[in-house]
N, C-alpha and C positions, 0 to 999 in steps of 0.2 A: 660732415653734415650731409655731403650729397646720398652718400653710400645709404645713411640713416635715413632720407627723403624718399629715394630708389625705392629701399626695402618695404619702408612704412607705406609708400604707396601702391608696394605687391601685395601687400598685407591685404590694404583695405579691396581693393579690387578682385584678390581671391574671396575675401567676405563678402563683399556685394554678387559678386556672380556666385556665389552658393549660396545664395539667399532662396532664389528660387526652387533650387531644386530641396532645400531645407526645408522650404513653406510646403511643396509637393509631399514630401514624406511624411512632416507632421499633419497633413490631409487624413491620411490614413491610419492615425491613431483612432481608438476609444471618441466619442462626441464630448464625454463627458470630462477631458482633458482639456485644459486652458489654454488659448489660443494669444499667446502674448505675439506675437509676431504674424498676423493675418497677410501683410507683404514685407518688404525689403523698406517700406520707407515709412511704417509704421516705429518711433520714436518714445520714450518715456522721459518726460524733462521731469523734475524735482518740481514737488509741488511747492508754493512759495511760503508755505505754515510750516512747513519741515524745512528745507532750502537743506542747507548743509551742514542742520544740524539733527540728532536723533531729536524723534514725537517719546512722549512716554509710553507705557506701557498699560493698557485696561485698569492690571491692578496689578500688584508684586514691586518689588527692587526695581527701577528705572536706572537711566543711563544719567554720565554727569552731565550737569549743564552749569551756567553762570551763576557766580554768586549774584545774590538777590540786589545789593545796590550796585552792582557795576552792570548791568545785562546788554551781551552780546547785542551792538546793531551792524549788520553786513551794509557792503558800501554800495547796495544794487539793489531795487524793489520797493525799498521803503526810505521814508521819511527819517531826515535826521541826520545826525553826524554819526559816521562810524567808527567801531571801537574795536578794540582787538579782545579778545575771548581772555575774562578771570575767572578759571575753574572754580565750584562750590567742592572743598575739600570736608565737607561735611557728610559726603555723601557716605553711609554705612557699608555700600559695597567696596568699597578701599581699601587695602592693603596697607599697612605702616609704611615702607617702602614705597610704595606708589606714590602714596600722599606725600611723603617727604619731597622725591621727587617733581612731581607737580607744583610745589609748593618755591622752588626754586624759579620754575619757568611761570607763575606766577607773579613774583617778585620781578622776574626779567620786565614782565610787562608795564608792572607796575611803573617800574622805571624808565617807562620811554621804550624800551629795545622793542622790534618788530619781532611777532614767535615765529617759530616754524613752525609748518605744516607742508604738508605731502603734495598735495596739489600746484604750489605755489614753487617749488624745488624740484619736480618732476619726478618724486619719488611715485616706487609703489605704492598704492591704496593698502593692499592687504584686506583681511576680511575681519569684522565687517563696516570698516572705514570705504572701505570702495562703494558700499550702498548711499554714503554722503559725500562722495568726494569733489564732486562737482556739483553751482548752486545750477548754471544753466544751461549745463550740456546733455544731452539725450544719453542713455542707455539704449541697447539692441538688444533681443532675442531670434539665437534662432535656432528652433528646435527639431531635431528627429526623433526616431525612437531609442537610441541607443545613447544620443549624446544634445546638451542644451549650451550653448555658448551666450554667455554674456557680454556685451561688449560695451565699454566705455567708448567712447568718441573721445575725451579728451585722452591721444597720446595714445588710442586706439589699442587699450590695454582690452585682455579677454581673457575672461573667465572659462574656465573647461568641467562642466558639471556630468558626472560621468552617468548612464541612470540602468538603475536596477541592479547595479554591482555592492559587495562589500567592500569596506576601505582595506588597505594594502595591511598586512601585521606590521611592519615598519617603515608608514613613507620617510621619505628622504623631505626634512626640512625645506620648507620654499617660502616664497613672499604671498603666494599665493594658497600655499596650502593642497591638500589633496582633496576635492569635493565630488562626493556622489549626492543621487537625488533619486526620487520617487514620487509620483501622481498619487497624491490621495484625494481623492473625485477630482475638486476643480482645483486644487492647493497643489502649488511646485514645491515639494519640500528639500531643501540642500541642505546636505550635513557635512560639514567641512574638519579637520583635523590637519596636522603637520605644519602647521607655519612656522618661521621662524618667528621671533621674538625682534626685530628690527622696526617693524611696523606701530603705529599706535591705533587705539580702536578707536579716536573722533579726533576731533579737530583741537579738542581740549588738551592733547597730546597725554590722555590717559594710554598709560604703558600696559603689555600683557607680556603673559612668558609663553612658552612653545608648547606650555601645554592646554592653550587656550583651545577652545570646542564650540564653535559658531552652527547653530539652527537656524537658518530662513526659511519664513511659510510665503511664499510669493501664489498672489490672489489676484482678482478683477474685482474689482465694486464698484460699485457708480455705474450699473449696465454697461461694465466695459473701458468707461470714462478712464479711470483710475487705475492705476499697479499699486496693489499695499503688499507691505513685507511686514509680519512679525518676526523679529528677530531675537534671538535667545544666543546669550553667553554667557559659558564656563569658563574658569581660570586658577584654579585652586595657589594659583603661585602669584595672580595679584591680585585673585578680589575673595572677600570673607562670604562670598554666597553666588549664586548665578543672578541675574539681572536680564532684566527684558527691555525691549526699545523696537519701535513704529517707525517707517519709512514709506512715503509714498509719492507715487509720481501721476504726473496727468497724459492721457495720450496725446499725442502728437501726431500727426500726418503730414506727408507730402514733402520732408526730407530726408534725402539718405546720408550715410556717414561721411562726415568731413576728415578730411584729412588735416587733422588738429595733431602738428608738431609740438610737442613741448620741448624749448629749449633755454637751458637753464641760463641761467645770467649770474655766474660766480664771482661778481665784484659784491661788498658788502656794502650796498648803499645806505643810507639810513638807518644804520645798526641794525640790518637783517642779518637774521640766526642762517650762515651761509654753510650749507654741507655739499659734499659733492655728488651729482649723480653715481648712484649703488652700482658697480662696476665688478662684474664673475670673476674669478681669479684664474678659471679656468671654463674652457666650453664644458656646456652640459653632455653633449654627444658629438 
C-alpha cells in the first residue's frame, strides 16, 4: 500500500505541475477551440440530474435505466431511502444474452444481495462508464495540441486522447481502449475503439464485447457554466442497434486533484458482490 501511495502521489503531482505548462500550450491553439481546462484548479463535478447515471438522448435509442416501479434513488443529494439499481430489460437496444445476463444480477438484487459496480471495487471505469463513474468527484482536462488527458480524481485514473491521429490497424485490447480526438469548432470529439470486454457501460452492469465503438462530443454550455458530452455507442455483439446517452458536469473552481486512494475492502460484508482488484499477468513494458 505504501509503494501504491508513493506512486499515486508521483502520479498526481507530475499532473498538477504540468498543468501549467498544458494550459500554456493550449493558449496557443485556434480561439475557436474549447477551453475546458482555463487552470489546474478548474474541476468538472457531475451534475446532480445526471449524477451517475446516463441523461437520455435528444431523440434515437437511449441508454438503460430503471425499471419504472422500482426507480434508482442514490444514497447522497436527495430525499429518500436509497435503492440499489433494477435494470429495465425492455429496453430494444439488448442483446438476448445481455438481457439474460442482466436479468440474473437483477434477480441478485431483488433478493437482498448488494451489486457490483466499478467504482465501489476499484475497478476500471472503461469507456463510457468512466463519464459516470463517480456521483461527486471532479474530472480534469488538460489539453495540448498533440494530446488531451482526462483525469478522474477518484483513484486518479487518466484518460489519453490522442489528437489528430488515426487509430492503430490493430490496438492491443485494454480497459481503456485506444482514443483519438479532433476540434470540430468548439466540440472535443473522441473516438475510442480496443477495449477489452471486462468493463460494463453503466452502473446497470449492462455488458459489451470488445467490439464495442464509444463517440464523445464533449462541449461548454451554460456560457461556460457546464461540460455536456453527447455520447454514442456501437456493439454489434451486445446491442441490436447503436444507442445514444447525455452526460454533464457543472464547473467548479478553486480545487486541485486529491489524492483519492481507492482501496478495496475484500471481506464480503452484507452479501456484497466481492471481486478482486484487475491484476496484469504480466508488465505492459
Amino acid at each position: 500500500m505504501a509503494s501504491k501511495l508513493a506512486g499515486l502521489s508521483a502520479t498526481v503531482g507530475l499532473l498538477l505541475a504540468s498543468a501549467l505548462a498544458f494550459q500554456s500550450l493550449a493558449a496557443n491553439e485556434p480561439a475557436s477551440i474549447p477551453n475546458f481546462a482555463p487552470n489546474s484548479l478548474t474541476g468538472w463535478v457531475p451534475d446532480r440530474q445526471a449524477g451517475d447515471d446516463f441523461l437520455p438522448p435528444p431523440s434515437g435509442p437511449g441508454p438503460v435505466v430503471s425499471v419504472k416501479d422500482r426507480p434508482y434513488q442514490p444514497n447522497a443529494g436527495t430525499a429518500g431511502q436509497s435503492t440499489f439499481r433494477v435494470a429495465d430489460l425492455s429496453n430494444p437496444i439488448l442483446k438476448p444474452w445481455a438481457i439474460e445476463q442482466m436479468r440474473k444480477a437483477n434477480e441478485e438484487v431483488l433478493a437482498g444481495k448488494i451489486p457490483f459496480t466499478a467504482r465501489e471495487r476499484c475497478w476500471p471505469g472503461g469507456v463510457p462508464l468512466i463519464d459516470i463513474y463517480e456521483r461527486d468527484r471532479p474530472i480534469y482536462f488538460m489539453q495540448t495540441p498533440k494530446e488531451v488527458l482526462i483525469v478522474t480524481e477518484h483513484d486518479a485514473q487518466v484518460r489519453h486522447v490522442y489528437l489528430n491521429v488515426p487509430h492503430s490497424p490493430r490496438p492491443k485490447t485494454s480497459w481503456y481502449g485506444e482514443s483519438v480526438g479532433h476540434y470540430e469548432g468548439e466540440t472535443l470529439v473522441v473516438d475510442t475503439i480496443g477495449m477489452n470486454d471486462k468493463s460494463f457501460v453503466d452502473n446497470y452492469r449492462t455488458p459489451h464485447t470488445s467490439q464495442i465503438h464509444v463517440v464523445e462530443r464533449f462541449r461548454l454550455v451554460d456560457s461556460g457554466k457546464t461540460l455536456e458530452a453527447l455520447i454514442r455507442v456501437e456493439d454489434p455483439g451486445a446491442f441490436n442497434m447503436p444507442w445514444s446517452a447525455v452526460q454533464r458536469w457543472r464547473r467548479r473552481e478553486g480545487n486541485p486533484i486529491l489524492e483519492l486512494v481507492c482501496a478495496e475492502n475484500s471481506s464480503g460484508y452484507f452479501g456484497y458482490d466481492v471481486r478482486p482488484i484487475p491484476q496484469a499477468t504480466r508488465a505492459d513494458f
